[in-house]
N, C-alpha and C positions, 0 to 999 in steps of 0.2 A: 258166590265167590267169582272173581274175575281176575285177572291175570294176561300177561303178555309173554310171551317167551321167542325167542330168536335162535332158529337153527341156520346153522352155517356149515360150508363143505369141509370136513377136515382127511386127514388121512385116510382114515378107515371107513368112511361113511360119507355117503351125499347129504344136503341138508332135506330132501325130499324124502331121503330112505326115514331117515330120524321123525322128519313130519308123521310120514305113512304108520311107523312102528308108535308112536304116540295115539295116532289117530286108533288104532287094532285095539293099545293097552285100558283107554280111555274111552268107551263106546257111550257112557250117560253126558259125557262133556261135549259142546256145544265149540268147535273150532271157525275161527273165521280170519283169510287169508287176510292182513293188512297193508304191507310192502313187503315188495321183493329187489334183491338187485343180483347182478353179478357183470361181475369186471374178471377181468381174464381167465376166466375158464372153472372161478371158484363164485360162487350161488349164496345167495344171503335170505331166509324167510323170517318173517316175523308175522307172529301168529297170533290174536286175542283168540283165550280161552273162557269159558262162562260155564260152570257148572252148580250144581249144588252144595251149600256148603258143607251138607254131612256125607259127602263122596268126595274120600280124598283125591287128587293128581296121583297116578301113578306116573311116573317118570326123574326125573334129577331133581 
């Protein structure tokens, strides 16, 4: 299974904290950094994920 997911900075959370706490929940999945941006002070990542298909995503 493969997938793409985008963390962004919001209120409560940086989009690195979200990456990191992803990266922690997820240790058989395979992350790899794709683009990044950030314009004024607020951060944008987008991430390909690759994991196995019979190990679910834990995360949203």
């Amino acid at each position: 299974m493969e997938f793409y997911k985008e963390y962004t900075d919001d209120r409560l959370t940086s989009a690195c904290t979200q990456l990191n706490a992803d990266v922690q929940n997820n240790e058989q999945w395979r992350s790899e950094v794709v683009g990044y941006a950030s314009l004024d002070g607020c951060s944008s990542v987008l991430v390909r994920w690759i994991g196995l298909s019979s190990t679910p995503f834990k995360g949203e």
